[in-house]
C-alpha positions as CSV (number, residue, x, y, z in Angstrom):
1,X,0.0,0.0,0.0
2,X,2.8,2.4,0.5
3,X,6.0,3.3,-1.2
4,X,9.0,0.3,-1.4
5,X,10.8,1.5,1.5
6,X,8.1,1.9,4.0
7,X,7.0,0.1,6.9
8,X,4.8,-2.5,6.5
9,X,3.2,-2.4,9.7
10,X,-0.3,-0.1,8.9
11,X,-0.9,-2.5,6.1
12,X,-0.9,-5.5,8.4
13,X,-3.2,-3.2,11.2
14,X,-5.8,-2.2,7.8
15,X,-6.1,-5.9,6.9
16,X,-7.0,-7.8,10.1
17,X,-10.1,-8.9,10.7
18,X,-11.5,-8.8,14.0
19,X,-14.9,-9.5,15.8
20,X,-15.8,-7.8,18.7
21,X,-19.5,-7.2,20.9
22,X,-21.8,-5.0,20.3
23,X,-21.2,-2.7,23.0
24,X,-20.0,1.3,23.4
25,X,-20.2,4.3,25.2
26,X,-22.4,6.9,23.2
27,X,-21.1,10.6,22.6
28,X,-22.6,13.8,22.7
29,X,-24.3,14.5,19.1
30,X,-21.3,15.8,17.5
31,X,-21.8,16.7,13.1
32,X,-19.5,15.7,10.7
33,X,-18.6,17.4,7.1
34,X,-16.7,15.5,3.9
35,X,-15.2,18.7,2.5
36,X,-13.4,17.1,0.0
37,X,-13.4,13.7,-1.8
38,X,-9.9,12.8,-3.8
39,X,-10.7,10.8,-7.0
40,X,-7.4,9.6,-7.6
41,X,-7.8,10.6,-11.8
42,X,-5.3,12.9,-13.5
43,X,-3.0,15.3,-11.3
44,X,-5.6,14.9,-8.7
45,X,-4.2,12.7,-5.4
46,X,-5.2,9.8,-3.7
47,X,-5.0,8.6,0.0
48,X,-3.8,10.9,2.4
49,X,-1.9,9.5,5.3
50,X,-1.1,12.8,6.9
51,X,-2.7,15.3,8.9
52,X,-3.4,18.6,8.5
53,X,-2.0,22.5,8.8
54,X,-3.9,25.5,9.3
55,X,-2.6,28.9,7.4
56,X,-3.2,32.1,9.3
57,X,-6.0,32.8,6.2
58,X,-7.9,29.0,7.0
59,X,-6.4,27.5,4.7
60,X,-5.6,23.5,4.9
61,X,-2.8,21.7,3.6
62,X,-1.8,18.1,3.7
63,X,-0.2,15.5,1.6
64,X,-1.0,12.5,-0.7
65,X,0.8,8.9,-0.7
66,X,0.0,8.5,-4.4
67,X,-1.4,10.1,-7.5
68,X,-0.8,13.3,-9.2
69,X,0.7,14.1,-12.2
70,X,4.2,12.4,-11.5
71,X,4.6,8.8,-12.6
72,X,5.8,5.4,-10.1
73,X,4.9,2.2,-11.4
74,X,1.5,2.0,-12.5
75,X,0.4,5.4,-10.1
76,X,1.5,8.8,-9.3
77,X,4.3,9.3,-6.5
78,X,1.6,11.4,-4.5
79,X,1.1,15.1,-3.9
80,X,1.2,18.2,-1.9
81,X,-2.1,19.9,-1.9
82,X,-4.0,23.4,-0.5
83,X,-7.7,23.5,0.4
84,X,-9.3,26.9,0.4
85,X,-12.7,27.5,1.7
86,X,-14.5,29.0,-0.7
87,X,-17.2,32.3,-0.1
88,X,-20.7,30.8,-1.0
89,X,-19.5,27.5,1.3
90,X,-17.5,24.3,-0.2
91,X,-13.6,24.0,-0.6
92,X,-11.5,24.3,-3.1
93,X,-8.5,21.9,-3.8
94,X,-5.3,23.1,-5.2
95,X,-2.4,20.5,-5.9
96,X,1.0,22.4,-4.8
97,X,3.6,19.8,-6.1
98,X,3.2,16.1,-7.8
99,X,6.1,14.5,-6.6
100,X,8.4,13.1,-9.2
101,X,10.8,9.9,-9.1
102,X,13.0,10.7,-11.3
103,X,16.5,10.7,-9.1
104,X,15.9,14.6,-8.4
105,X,12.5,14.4,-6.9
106,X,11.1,12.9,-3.6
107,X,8.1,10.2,-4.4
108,X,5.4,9.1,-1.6
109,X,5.1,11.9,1.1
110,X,3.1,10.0,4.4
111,X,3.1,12.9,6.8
112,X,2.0,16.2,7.7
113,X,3.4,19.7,6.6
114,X,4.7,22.4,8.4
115,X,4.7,26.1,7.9
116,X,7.7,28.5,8.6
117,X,6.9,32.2,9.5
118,X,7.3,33.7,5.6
119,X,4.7,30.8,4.4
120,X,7.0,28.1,3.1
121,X,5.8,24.7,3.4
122,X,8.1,21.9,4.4
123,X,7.9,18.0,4.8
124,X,9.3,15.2,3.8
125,X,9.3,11.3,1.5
126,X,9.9,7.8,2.3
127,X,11.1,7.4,-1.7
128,X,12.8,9.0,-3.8
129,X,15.8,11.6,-4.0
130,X,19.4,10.8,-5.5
131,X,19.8,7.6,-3.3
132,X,16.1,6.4,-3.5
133,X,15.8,6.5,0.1
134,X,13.9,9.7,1.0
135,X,14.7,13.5,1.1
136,X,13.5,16.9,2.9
137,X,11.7,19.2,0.6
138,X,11.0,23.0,1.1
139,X,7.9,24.3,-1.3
140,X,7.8,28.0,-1.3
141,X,4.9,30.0,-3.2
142,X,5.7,32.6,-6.0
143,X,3.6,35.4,-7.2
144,X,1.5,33.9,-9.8
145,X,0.2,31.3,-7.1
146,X,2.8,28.4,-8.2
147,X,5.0,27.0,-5.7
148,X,8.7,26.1,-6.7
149,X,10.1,22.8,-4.7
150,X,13.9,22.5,-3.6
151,X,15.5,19.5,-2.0
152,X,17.0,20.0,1.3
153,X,18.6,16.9,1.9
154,X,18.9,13.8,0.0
155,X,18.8,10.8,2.4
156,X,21.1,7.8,2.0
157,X,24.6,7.9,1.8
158,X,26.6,6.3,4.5
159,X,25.4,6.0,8.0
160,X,22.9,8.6,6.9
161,X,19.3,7.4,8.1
162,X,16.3,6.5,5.3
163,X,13.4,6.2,4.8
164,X,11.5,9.4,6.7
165,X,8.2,8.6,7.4
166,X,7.5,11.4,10.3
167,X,6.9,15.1,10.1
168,X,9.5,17.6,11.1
169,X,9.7,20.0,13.9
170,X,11.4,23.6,14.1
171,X,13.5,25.0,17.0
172,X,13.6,29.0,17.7
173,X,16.6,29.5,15.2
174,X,15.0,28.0,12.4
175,X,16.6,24.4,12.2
176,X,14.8,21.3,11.7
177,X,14.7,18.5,13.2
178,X,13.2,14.6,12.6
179,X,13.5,10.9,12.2
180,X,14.2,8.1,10.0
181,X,12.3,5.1,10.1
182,X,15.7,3.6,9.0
183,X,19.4,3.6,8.1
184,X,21.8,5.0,10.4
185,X,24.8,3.6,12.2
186,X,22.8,0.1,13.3
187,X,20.3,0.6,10.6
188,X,17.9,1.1,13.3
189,X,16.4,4.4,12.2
190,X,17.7,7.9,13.2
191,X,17.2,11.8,14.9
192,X,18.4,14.3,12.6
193,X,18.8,18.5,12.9
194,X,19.1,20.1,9.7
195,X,20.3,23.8,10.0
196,X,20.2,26.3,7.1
197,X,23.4,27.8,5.7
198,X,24.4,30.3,3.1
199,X,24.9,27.7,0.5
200,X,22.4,25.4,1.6
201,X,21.2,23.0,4.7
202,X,23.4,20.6,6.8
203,X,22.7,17.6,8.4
204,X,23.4,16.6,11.3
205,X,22.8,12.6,13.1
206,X,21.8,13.5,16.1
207,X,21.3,9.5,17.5
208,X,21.4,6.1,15.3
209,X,19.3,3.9,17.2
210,X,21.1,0.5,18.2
211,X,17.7,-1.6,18.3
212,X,16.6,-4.6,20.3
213,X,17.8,-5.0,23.5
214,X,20.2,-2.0,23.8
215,X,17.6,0.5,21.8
216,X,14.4,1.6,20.2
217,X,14.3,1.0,16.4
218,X,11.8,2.0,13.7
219,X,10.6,5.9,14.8
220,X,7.9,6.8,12.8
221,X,6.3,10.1,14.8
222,X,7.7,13.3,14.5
223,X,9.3,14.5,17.7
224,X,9.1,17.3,20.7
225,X,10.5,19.4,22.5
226,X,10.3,20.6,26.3
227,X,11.2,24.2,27.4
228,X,14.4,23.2,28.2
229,X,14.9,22.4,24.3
230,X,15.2,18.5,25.1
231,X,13.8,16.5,22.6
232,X,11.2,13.2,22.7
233,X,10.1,10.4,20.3
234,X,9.0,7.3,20.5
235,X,10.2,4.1,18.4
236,X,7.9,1.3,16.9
237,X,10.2,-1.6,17.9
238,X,13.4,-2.5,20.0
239,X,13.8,-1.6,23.3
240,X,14.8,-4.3,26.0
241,X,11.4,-6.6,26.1
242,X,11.5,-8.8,23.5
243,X,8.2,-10.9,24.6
244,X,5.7,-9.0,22.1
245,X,4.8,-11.5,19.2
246,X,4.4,-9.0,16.1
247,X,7.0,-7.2,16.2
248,X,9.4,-9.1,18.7
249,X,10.5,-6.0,20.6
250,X,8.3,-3.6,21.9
251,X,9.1,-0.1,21.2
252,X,10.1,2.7,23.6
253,X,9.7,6.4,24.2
254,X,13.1,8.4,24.6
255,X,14.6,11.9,25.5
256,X,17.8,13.5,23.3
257,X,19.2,16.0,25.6
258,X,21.8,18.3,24.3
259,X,25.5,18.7,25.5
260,X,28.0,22.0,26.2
261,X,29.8,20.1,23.5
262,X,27.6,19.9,20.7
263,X,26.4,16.1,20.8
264,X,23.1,14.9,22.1
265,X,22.8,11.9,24.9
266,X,19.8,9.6,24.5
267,X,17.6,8.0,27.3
268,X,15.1,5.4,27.1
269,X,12.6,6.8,29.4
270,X,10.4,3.7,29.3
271,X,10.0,0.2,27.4
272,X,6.8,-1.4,26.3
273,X,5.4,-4.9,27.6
274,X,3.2,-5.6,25.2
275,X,0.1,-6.5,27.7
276,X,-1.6,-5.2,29.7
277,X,1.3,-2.7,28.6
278,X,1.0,-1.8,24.9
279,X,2.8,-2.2,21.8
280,X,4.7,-0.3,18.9
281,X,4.2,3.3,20.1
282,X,3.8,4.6,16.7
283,X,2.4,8.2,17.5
284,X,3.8,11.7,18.0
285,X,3.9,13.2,21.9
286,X,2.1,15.4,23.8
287,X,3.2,17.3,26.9
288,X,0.4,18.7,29.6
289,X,1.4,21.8,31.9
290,X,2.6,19.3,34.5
291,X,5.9,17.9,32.4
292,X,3.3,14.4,31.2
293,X,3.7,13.1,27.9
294,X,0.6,11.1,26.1
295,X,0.4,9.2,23.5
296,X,-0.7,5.6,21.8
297,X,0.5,2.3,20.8
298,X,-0.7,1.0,17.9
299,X,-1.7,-2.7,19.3
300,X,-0.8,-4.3,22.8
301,X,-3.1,-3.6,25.5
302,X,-5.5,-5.7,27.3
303,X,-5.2,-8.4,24.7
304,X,-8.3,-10.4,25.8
305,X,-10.7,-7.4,24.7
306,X,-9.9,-7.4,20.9
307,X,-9.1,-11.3,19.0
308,X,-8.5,-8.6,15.7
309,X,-4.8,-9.9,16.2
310,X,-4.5,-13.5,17.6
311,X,-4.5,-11.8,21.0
312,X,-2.0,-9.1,20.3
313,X,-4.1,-6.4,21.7
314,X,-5.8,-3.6,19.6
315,X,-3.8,-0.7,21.2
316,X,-4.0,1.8,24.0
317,X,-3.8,5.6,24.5
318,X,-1.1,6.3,27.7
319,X,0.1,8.6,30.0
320,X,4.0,8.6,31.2
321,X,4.7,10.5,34.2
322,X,8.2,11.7,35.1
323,X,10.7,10.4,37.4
324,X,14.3,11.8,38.8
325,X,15.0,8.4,40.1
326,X,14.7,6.5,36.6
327,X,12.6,5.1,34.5
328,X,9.1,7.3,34.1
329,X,5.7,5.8,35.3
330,X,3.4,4.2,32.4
331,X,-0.8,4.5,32.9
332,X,-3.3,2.5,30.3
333,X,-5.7,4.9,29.5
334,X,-7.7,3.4,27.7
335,X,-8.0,-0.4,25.9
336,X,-9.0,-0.4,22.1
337,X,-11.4,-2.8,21.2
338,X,-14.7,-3.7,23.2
339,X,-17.9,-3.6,21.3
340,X,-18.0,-0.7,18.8
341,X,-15.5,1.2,20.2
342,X,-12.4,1.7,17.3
343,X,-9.0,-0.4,17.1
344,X,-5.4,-0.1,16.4
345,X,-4.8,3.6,16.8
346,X,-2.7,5.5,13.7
347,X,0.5,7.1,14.1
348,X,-1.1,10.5,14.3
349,X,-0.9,11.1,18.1
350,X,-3.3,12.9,19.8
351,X,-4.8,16.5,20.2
352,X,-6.0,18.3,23.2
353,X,-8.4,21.0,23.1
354,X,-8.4,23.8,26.0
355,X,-10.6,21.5,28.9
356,X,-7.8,19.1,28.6
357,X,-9.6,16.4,26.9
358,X,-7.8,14.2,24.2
359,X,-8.9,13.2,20.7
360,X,-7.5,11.0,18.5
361,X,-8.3,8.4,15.4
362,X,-8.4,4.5,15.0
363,X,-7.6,3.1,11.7
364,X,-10.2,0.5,12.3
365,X,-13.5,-0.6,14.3
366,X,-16.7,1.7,14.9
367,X,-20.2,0.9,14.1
368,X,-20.4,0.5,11.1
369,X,-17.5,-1.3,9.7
370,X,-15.1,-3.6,10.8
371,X,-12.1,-1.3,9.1
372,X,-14.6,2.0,9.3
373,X,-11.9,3.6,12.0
374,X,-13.1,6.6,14.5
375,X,-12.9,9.7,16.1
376,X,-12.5,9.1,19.9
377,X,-12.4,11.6,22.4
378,X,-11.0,10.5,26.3
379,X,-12.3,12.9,29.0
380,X,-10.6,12.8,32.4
381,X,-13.4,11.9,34.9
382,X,-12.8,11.4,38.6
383,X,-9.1,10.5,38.8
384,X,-9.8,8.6,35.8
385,X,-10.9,8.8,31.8
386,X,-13.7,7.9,30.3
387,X,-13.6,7.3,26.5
388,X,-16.3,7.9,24.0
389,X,-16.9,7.9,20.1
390,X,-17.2,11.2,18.6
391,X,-17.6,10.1,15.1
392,X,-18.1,6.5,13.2
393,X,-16.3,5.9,9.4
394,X,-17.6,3.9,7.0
395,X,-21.4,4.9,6.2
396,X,-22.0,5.0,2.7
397,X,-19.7,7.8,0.8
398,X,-17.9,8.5,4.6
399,X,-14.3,8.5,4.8
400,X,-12.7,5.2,6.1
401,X,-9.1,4.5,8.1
402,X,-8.1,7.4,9.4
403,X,-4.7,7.4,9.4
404,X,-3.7,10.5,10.5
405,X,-4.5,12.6,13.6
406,X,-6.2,15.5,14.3
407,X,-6.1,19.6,14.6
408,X,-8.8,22.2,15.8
409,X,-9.8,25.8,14.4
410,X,-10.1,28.4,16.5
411,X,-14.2,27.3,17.1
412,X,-13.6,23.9,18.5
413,X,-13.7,21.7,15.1
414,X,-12.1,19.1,14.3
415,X,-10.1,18.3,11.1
416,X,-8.7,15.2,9.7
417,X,-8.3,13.2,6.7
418,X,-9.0,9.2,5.9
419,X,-6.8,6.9,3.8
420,X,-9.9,5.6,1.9
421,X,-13.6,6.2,1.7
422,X,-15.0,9.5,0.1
423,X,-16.8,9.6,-3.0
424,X,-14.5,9.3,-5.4
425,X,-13.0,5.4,-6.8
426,X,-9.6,4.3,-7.1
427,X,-8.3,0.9,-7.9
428,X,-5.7,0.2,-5.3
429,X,-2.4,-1.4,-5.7
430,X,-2.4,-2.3,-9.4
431,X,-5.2,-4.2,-9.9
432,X,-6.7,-4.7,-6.4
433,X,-10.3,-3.8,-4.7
434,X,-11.8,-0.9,-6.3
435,X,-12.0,1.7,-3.1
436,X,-12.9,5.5,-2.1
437,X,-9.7,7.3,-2.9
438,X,-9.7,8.9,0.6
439,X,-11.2,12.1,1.7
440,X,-10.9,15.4,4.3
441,X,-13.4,15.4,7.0
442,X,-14.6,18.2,9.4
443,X,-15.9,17.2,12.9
444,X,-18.3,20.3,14.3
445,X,-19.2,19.8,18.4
């Protein structure tokens, strides 16, 4: 489903099957919008993976896997696209860039954007570049309303990491920084700072991850930072426990923390079990006011509540809670997968709006299909959290797997996108099921 060198892992989690009761929580009435339907045909894109960005003006931008007007096998290499509300209601879309692979170009963008201050967009590909492993792109927009695309980095030669599958991150000076879902010194994956020169941008390997048991291996969220300009991730595998049957090593969240001389020191701040601990934290961070980082694993969990994989668990959301004298404190937040309630969260992370309640997607389960996905909201209730879900995929023309996770507008909606479902119809992998071509969703309280 996505490009040669990316991980295989969300299309295992799209194609189980699971069977769960017919039980739930119900959610306030809450109304949601398709503002845009990709149909895959022409320069158009198809299946969006990433989230969303906000322009000070409304405007939304976001990337496709494939499609466009560039060519990669038997489909384009994907896209990056603008929507624009327009004034008598509807959007707009706009394709920025079809990604080319042709050596020079990146192909198959999975993530988010980001914006800098003078309105360049920046992001970056699992394929492509002049090694075919992945490069760092700037788009910046001219006066006739075309955007012109440079290169940043070419991923790929030497210890180098490849394969970037996460969004990037600015500090105050203006450098980048990111991860590699693999390459590097153990092949592991990587953190990298890019920092603009005169002449161009540098790189600079920040950590090569060493893997199973030393490590974490296989980061796929984009990182951040603390106010003391530390950094945190989280890795998909490795890590010490080697007990968890899909992937064989857990995953792990870590720290960077910079040095007076230049190099950064990592620390594992905690390793996943599997169960009742979860597994393959594949979603970005989020700090609250009190120093706590939340996030999700995309299985593990209490695996007798979900048989979607052989007992592997269908993920959790979590809380980590600091400590001086070592390891940080894990808390389940939630179990995935009882009655209609969604299963094996993306690797979007989560959102919080200002009452400091968390929302977040599923790439499967809800009520209406068994690879619909959801919307979920977890309210802190008590001393506890109480989950509930906001919005059900896969009615009729409705978006379906949402990949990706979530932003607000300045009104409380939310904004997302789907891997499949809309109205439009694509063929998928060369041949395969004929499916909605993905779609741009709007989730009003």
């Amino acid at each position: 489903m996505r490009g040669k060198n990316f991980s295989p892992r969300l299309a295992v989690l799209l194609a189980m099957f699971a069977v769960v009761t017919p039980m739930t929580i119900p959610a306030a009435a809450q109304t949601e919008d398709l503002l845009f339907s990709f149909t895959g045909s022409g320069e158009h894109g198809s299946s969006p993976a990433g989230g969303l960005i906000f322009d000070a003006a409304g405007n939304l931008y976001g990337t496709t896997i494939i499609g466009g007007a560039g060519v990669c096998g038997s489909g384009g290499c994907g896209t990056a696209f603008e929507l624009m509300p327009a004034a008598g209601g509807g959007w707009t879309q706009k394709v920025l860039h079809s990604f080319h692979d042709n050596g020079k170009d990146g192909s198959t963008p999975v993530t988010s954007l980001i914006l800098d201050a003078a309105g360049n967009l920046y992001g970056t590909t699992v394929n492509g570049g002049a090694h075919a492993a992945g490069v760092v792109f700037e788009l910046t927009p001219g006066a006739g309303g075309e955007w012109t695309e440079k290169i940043l980095h070419n991923f790929g030669v030497g210890s180098d990491g490849t394969a970037p599958e996460a969004a990037l991150i600015f500090d105050g000076a203006g450098n980048l920084y990111g991860t590699t879902s693999s390459g590097g010194a153990h092949f592991s994956g990587t953190v990298f700072e890019l920092s603009p020169t005169a002449t161009g941008w540098t790189e600079k390997l920040l950590h090569s991850f060493a893997g199973y048991p030393k490590d974490g291996a296989d980061p796929v969220a984009s990182l951040v930072f603390d106010a003391a300009g530390n950094l945190y991730g989280t890795t998909a595998e490795g890590g010490k426990n080697s007990n968890c049957p899909y992937d064989r090593s857990c995953g792990t969240v870590f720290e960077l923390t910079p040095t007076a001389g230049g190099s950064w020191t990592e620390k594992v701040l905690y390793d996943f079990k599997e169960a009742p601990d979860g597994n393959a934290p594949g979603g970005s961070l989020i700090f609250d006011a009190a120093g706590n980082l939340y996030g999700t694993t995309e299985i593990g969990g209490n695996i007798s509540s979900c048989s979607g994989m052989a007992g592997y668990g269908c993920g959790t959301v979590f809380e980590l809670t600091p400590s001086a004298a070592g390891p940080w404190t894990e808390t389940v937040l939630h179990d995935f997968g009882t009655g209609t309630d969604g299963y094996y969260p993306g690797n979007g992370g989560l959102a919080v709006d200002a009452a400091g309640n968390l929302y977040g997607t599923t790439t499967s389960g809800g009520s209406f299909s068994r690879f619909g996905g959801v919307v979920f909201k977890l309210t802190p209730v008590g001393g506890g959290w109480t989950e509930s879900v906001v919005h059900s995929f896969g009615e009729g023309t409705d978006g379906s797997d949402p990949y990706a996770g979530l932003i607000f507008d300045t009104l409380g909606n939310l904004y997302g996108t789907t891997y499949h479902g809309g109205t439009g119809l694509c063929t998928e992998n060369s041949g395969g099921p004929v499916v909605g071509c993905g779609a741009v969703f709007e989730i009003a309280p």
